[in-house]
C-alpha positions as CSV (number, residue, x, y, z in Angstrom):
1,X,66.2,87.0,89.2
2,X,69.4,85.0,88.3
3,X,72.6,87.0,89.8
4,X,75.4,87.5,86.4
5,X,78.6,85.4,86.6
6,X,81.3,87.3,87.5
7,X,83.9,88.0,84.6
8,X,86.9,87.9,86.7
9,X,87.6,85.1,89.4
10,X,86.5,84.5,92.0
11,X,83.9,82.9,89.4
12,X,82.0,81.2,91.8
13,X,81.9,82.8,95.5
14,X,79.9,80.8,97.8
15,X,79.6,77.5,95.8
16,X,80.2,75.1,98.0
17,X,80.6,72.5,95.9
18,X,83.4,74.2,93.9
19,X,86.0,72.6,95.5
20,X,85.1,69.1,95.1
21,X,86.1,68.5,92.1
22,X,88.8,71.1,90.5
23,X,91.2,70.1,88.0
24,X,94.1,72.1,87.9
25,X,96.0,72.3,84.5
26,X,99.7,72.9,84.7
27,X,101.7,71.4,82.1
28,X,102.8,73.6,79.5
29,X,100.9,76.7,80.7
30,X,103.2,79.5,82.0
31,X,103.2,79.8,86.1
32,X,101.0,83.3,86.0
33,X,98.5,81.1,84.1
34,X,96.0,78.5,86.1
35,X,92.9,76.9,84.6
36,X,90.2,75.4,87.2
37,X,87.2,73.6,86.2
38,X,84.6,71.3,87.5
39,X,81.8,69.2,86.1
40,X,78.5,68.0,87.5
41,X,75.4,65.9,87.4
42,X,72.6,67.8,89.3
43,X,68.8,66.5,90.0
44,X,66.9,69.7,90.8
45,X,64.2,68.1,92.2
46,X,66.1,65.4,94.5
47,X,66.5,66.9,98.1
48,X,69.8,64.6,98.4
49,X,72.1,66.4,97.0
50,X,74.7,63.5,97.2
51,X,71.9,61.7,95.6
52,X,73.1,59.6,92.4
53,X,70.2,58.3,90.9
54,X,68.2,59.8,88.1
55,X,64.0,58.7,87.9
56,X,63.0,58.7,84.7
57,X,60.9,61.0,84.8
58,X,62.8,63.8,86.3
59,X,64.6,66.7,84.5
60,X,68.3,66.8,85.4
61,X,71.2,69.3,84.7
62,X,74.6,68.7,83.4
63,X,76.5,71.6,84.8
64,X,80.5,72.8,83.9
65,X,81.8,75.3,85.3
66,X,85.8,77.1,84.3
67,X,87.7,79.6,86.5
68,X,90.9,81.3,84.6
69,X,93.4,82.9,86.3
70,X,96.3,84.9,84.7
71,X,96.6,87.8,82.6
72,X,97.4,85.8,79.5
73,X,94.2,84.4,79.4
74,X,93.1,87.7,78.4
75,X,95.0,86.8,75.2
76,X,92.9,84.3,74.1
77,X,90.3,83.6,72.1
78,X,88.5,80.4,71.1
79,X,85.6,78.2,71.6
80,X,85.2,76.5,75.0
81,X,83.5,72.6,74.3
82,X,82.4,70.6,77.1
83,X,81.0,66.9,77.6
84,X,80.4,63.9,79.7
85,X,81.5,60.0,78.9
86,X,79.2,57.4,80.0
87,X,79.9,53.6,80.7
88,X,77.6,51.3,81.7
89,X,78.2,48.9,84.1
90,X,77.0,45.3,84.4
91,X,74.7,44.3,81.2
92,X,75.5,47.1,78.4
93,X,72.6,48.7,77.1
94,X,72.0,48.3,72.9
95,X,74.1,51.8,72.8
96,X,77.0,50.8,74.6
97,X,79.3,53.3,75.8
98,X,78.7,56.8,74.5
99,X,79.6,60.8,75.1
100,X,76.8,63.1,76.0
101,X,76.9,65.3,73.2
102,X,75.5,61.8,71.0
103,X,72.5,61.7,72.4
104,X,71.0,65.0,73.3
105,X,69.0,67.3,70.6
106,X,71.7,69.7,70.3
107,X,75.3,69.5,71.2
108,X,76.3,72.6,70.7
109,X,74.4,74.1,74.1
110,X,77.4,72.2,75.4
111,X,79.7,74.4,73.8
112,X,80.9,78.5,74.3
113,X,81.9,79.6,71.1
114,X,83.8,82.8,70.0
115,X,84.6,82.8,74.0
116,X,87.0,85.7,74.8
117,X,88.9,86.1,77.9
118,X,89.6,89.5,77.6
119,X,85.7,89.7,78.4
120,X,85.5,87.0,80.7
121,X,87.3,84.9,82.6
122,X,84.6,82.9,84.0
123,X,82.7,80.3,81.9
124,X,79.3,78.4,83.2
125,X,77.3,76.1,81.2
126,X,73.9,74.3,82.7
127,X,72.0,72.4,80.3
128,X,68.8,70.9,81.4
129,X,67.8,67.8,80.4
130,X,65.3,65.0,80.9
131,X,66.2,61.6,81.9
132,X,65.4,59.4,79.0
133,X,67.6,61.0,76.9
134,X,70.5,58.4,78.5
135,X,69.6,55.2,77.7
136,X,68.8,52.9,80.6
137,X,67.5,49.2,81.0
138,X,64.7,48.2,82.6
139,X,64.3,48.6,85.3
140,X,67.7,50.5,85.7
141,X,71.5,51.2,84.1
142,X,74.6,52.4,86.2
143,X,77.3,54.3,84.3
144,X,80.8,55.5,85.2
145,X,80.6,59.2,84.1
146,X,83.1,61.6,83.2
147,X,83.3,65.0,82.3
148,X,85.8,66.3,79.3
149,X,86.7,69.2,78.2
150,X,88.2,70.9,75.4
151,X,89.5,74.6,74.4
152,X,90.0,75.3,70.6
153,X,91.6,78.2,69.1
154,X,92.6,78.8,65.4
155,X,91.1,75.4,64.4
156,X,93.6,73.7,67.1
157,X,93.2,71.8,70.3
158,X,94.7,74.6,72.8
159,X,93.9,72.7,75.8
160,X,91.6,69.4,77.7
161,X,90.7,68.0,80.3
162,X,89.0,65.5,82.2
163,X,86.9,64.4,85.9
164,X,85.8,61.8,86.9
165,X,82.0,62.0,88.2
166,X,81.7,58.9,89.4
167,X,78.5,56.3,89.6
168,X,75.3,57.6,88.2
169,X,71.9,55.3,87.9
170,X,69.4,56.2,85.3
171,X,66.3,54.2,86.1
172,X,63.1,53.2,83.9
């Protein structure tokens, strides 16, 4: 039985993980308000957590996670989109760089629309997804990944983001 996110921070109490990779945004949001957030790339089956290599034939998640704090966020309404860049280094593969929401089936589990923070101030999104869906070389690719994010409101950019993930290898 999966415990229910929280609706009010904190979002994610005994994640310990959480703090490794918070963005704060400030600029242009009133003091009261504060926006954390965090993106990851998690194997499932890998006992190395740390671990940063995909198989090919595993299953992995893309996870992002938002934490709102302020009672103006109650005041909003909007639809929350999140992805992850991906670079390869050394010898490109025949899709070069690309974003996430390009390659999988749908890109819009990657997205929380008609989100409402009057109801919820706490936002999770876990998509799982098998390895071959990111293009890789034989016998491997590394990328630079990064996570973006994006709230919309009234057909406007309200707010974004980014983090850097770091290394990941996706092997063949």
């Amino acid at each position: 039985m999966t415990t229910p996110l929280p609706t009010k921070p904190p979002c994610f109490p005994g994640s310990k993980d959480w703090l490794d990779g918070k963005t704060e945004l400030n600029e242009g949001f009133p003091k009261s308000m504060k926006a954390e957030w965090d993106a990851d790339i998690l194997d499932p089956d890998d006992k190395n957590k740390h671990d940063t290599i995909i198989e090919g034939d595993d299953t992995f998640i893309v996870r992002f996670r938002v934490q709102l704090q302020g009672k103006v966020w109650t005041a909003i309404t909007g639809t929350w989109c999140f992805d992850m860049g991906f670079t390869p280094i050394g010898k490109p593969t025949s899709r070069g760089s690309f974003d996430l929401s390009e390659v999988i089936p749908n890109p819009a589990d990657l997205c929380v629309p008609n989100w409402n923070g009057c109801q919820t101030q706490c936002i999770l999104v876990e998509v799982p997804l098998p390895a071959t869906v990111i293009p890789a070389n034989s016998p491997s690719t590394v990328y630079e990944v990064v996570g973006k994010f994006a709230l919309e409101s009234c057909n406007q950019q309200v707010l974004s983001g980014w983090e850097p993930l770091e290394e990941f290898q996706f092997t063949r």
